[in-house]
C-alpha positions as CSV (number, residue, x, y, z in Angstrom):
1,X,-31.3,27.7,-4.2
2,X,-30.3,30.9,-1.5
3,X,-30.4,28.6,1.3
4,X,-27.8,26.2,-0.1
5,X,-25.8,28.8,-1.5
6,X,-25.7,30.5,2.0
7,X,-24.6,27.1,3.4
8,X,-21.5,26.3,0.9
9,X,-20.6,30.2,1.8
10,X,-20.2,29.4,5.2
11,X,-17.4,26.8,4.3
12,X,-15.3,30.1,3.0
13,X,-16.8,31.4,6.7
14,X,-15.5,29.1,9.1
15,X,-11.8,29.4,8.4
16,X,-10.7,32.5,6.7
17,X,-7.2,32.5,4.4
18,X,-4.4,33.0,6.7
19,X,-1.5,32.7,4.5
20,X,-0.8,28.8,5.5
21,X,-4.5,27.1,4.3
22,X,-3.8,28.2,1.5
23,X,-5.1,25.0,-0.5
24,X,-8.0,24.4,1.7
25,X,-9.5,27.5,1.6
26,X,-8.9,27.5,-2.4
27,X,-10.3,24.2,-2.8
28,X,-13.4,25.6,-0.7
29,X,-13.8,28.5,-2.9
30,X,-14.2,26.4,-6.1
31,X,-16.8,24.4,-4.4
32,X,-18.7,27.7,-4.0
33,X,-18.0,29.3,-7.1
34,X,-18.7,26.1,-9.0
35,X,-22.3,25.9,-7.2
36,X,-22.4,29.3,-8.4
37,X,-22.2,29.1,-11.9
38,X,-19.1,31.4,-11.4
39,X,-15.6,29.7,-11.2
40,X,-14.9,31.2,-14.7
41,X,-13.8,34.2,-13.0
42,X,-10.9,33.3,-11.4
43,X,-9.9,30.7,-14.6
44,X,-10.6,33.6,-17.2
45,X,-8.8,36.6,-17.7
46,X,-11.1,40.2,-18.2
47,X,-12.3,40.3,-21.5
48,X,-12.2,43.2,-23.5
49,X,-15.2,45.5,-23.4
50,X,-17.6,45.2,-26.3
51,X,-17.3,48.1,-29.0
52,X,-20.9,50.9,-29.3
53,X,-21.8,48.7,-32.6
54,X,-21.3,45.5,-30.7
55,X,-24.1,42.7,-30.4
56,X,-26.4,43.2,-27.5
57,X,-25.1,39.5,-26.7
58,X,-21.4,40.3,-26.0
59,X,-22.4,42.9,-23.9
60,X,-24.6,41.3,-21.7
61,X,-22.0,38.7,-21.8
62,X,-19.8,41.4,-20.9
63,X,-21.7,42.7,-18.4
64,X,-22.3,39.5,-16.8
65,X,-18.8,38.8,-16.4
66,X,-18.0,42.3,-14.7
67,X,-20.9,41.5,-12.2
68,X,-19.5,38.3,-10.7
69,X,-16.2,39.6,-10.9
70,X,-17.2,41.9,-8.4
71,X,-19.1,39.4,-6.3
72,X,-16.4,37.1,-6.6
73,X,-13.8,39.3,-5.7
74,X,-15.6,40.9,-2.5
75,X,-16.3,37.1,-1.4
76,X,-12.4,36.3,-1.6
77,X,-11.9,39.4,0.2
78,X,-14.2,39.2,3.2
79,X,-12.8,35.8,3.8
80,X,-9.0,36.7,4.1
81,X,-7.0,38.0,7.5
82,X,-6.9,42.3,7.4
83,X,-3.6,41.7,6.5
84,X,-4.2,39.8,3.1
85,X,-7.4,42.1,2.4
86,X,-5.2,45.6,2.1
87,X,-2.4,43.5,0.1
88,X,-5.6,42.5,-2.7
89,X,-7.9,45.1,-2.5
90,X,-7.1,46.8,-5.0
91,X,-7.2,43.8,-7.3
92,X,-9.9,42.2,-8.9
93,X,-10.9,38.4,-8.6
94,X,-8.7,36.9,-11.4
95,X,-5.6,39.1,-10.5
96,X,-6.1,37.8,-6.2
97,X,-6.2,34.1,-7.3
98,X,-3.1,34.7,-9.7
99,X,-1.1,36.6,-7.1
100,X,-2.1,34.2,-4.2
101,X,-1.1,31.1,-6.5
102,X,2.5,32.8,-7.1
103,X,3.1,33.3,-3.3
104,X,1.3,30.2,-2.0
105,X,1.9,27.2,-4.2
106,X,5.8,27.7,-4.0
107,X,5.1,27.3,0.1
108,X,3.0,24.6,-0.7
109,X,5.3,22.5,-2.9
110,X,8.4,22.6,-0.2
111,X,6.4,21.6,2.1
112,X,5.1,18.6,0.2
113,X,8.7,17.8,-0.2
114,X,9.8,18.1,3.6
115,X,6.8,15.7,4.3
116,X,7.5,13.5,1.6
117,X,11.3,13.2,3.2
118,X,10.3,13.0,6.4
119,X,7.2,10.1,5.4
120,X,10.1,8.0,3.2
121,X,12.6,8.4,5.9
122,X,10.4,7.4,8.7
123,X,11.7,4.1,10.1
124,X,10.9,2.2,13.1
125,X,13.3,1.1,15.5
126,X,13.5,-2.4,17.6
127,X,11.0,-2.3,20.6
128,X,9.8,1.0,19.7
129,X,5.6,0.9,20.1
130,X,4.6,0.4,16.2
131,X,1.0,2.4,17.0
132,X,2.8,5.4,17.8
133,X,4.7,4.9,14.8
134,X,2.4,3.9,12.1
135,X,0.3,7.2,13.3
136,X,3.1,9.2,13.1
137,X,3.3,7.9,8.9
138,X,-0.7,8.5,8.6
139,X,-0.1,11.7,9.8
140,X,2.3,12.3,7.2
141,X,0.1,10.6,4.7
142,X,-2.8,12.8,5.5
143,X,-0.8,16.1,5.3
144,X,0.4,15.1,1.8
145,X,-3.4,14.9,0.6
146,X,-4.1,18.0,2.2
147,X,-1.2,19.5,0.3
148,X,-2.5,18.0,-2.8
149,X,-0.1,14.9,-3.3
150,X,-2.7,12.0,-2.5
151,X,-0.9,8.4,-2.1
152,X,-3.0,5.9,-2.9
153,X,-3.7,3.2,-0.6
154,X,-1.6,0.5,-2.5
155,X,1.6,3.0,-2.5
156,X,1.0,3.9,1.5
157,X,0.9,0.6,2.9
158,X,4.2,-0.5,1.1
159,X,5.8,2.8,2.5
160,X,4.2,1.6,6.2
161,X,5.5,-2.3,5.2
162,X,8.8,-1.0,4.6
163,X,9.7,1.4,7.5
164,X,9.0,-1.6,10.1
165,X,12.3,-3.2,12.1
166,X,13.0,-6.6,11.0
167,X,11.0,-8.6,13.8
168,X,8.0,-8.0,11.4
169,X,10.1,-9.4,8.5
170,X,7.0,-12.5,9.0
171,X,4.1,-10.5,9.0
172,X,5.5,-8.6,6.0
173,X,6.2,-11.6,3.9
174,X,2.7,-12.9,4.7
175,X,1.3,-9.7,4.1
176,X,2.7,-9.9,0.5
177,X,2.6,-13.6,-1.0
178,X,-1.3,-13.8,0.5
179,X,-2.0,-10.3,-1.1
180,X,-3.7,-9.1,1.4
181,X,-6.4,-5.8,1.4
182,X,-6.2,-3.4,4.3
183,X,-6.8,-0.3,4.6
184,X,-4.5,1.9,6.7
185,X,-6.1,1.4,9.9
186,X,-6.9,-1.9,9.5
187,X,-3.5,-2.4,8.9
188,X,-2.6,-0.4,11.8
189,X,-5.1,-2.8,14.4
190,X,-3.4,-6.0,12.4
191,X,0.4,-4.5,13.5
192,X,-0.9,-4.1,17.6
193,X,-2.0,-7.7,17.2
194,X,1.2,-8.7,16.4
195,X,3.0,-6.6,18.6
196,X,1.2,-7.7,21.5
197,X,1.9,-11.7,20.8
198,X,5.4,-10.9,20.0
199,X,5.9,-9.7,23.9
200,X,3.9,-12.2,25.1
201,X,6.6,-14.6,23.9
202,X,4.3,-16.9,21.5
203,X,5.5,-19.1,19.2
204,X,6.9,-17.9,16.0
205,X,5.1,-17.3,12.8
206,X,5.2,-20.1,10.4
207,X,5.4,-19.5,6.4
208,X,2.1,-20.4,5.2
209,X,1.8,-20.9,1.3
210,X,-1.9,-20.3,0.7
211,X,-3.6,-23.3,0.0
212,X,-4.7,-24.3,-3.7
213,X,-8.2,-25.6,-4.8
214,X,-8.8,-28.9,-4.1
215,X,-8.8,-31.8,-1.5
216,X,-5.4,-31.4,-0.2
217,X,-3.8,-28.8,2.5
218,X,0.2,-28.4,2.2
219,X,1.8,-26.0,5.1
220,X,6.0,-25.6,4.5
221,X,7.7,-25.2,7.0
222,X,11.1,-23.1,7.5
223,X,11.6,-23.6,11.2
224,X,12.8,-26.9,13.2
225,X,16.0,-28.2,10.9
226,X,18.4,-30.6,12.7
227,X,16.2,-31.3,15.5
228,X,14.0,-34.2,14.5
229,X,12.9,-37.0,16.8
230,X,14.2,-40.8,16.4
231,X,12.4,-43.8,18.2
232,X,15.9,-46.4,17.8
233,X,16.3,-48.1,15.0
234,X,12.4,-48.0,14.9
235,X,12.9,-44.8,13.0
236,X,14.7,-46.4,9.8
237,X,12.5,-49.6,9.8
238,X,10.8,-49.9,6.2
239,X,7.5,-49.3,6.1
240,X,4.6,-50.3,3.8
241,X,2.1,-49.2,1.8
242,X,4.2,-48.2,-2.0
243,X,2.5,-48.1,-4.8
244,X,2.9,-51.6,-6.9
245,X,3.1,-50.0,-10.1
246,X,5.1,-47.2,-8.8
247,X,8.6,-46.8,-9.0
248,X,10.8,-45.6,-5.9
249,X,12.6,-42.3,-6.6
250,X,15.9,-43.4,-5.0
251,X,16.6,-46.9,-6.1
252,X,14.6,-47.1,-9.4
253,X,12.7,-50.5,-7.9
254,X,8.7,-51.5,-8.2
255,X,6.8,-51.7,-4.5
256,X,7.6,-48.9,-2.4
257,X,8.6,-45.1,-2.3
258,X,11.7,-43.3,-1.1
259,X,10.6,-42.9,2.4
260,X,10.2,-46.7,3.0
261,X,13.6,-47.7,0.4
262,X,15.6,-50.0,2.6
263,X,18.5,-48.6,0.2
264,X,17.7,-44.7,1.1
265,X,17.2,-45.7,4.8
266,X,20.7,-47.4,4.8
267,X,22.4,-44.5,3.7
268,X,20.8,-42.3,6.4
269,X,22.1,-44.7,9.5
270,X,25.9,-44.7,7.6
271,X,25.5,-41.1,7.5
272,X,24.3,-40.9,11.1
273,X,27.1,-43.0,12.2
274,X,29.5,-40.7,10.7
275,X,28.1,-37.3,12.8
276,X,26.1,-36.5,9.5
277,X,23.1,-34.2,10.3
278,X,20.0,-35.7,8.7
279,X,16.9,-34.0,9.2
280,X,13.7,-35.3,7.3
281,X,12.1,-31.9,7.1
282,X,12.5,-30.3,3.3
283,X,13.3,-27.0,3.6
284,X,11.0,-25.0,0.3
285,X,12.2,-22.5,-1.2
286,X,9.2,-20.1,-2.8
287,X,10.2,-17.6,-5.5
288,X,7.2,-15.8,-6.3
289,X,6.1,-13.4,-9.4
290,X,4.2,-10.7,-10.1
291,X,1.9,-12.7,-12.8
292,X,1.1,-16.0,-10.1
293,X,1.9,-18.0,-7.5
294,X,3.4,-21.8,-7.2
295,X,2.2,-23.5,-4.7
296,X,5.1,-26.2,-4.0
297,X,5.2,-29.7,-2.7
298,X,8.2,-31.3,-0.7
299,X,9.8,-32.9,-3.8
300,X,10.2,-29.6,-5.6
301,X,13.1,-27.3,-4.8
302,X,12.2,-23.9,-6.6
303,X,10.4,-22.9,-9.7
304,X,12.3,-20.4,-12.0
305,X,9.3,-19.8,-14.8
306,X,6.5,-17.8,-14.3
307,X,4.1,-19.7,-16.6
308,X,4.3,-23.6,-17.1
309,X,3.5,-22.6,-21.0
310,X,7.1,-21.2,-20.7
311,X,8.3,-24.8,-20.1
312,X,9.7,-26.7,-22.9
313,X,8.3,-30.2,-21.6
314,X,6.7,-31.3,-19.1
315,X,4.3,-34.0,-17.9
316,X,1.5,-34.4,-15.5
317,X,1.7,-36.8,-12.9
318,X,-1.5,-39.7,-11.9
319,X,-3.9,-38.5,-9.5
């Protein structure tokens, strides 16, 4: 029991109240007190001393509490500057952590808020190295904690999201629809990757919607419009393979789909001919919610309900 007592002591030992650690060295001195049995002294204001006819309990109660007091209170002061000691000397244990809590805290609480300001403000510009810059915010971050206004790792990578130019718009978007789970260095090694296939002039990042449970794989892609390939009149030659029972989207007719409708692939030579652009990629728009995730195919548009109980009919299609 003395030897760890001796050991927590020492945390009080190593850095001595200063006027700016204000927090750390408090948070350090409930650690020993509470080891102690004695953090009651600085919570609890003096009691009044026990009457002659008083019960021998109260006042060895009494006299318990005057004890630590005074071993309290000489601990406090042999950990503080020379200055601090002749300002609290004179006090006793509960009247130091009162006074100190009046002058401190106030310190404390502006500078949460200039951190807080500067953390929120924080914004990184085009070409600017993003280690250097997401350091910079963990530095912040970590301040904050020290100063008693933890963010929790949720709330501090949106803030790190958020500040980065719009070059990263991809990674961000990713980041969010696949819900991803990093922690803030993690995050910080995934933003060099990035960064460093950016400059090497790679291809672009393509919107991936994450894939559902079952056989098939479906990629959208939002990149490539207006610049598909044509083989002649190869290109708008019917092709086989429809469905018997199946009915064609565009022409209402048994024995093929849209993509082989002689109709559909008329209309897209008038149109060429015209100086129409006709592009056969479909271009998906995703609007996601906070409850789940639709995972679209090419002959959807855009879902606007959140939940298909919300729909007032609907169907499921053959396998």
């Amino acid at each position: 029991m003395a030897n760890n007592t001796i050991s927590l002591r020492s945390l009080l030992e190593k850095e001595k109240l200063n006027g700016i650690n204000f927090l750390d060295w408090f948070r350090n001195l409930k650690i020993v007190l509470k080891q102690e049995r004695k953090e009651y002294v600085i919570e609890e204001a003096i009691p009044n001393e026990p009457g002659p006819n008083a019960p021998r309990t109260d006042k060895d109660k009494f006299k318990k509490h005057m004890d630590d007091m005074l071993d309290v209170g000489c601990l406090m002061l042999a950990t503080m500057t020379p200055e601090l000691q002749k300002q609290h000397e004179d006090m006793v244990a509960y009247e130091m952590i009162q006074n100190l809590k009046e002058i401190y805290e106030g310190q404390a609480r502006q500078e949460r808020y200039e951190t807080s300001k500067a953390l929120f403000q924080c914004k990184m510009s085009e070409g600017s190295p993003v280690g250097a810059h997401v350091i910079k915010m963990m530095g912040y971050i970590q301040t904050l904690e020290k100063l008693g206004f933890a963010l929790n790792d949720e709330l501090a990578i949106d803030v790190v999201l958020q500040s980065l130019p719009d070059s990263f718009n991809q990674l961000v978007l990713n980041f969010n629809m696949n819900e991803i789970n990093k922690t803030l260095p993690q995050l910080l090694g995934m933003l060099r990757t990035a960064e460093g296939n950016m400059k090497k002039g790679g291809s672009k990042s393509v919107l991936m919607v994450r894939e559902a449970k079952g056989k098939g794989k479906k990629v959208a892609k939002s990149k490539g419009i207006g610049k598909t390939k044509s083989k002649g009149k190869e290109a708008l030659k019917p092709k086989g393979g429809g469905s018997k029972d199946g009915k064609c989207f565009h022409c209402g007719k048994p024995g093929h789909w849209k993509r082989n409708c002689p109709v559909y692939l008329e209309e897209v030579k008038k149109a060429k001919a015209v100086g129409a652009s006709v592009s056969c990629i479909y271009v998906i728009d995703v609007n996601m919610s906070t409850s789940s995730s639709w995972v679209l195919d090419t002959g959807c548009g855009s879902h606007i309900c959140t939940s298909v109980q919300g729909l007032h009919m609907r169907r499921n299609l053959a396998k």
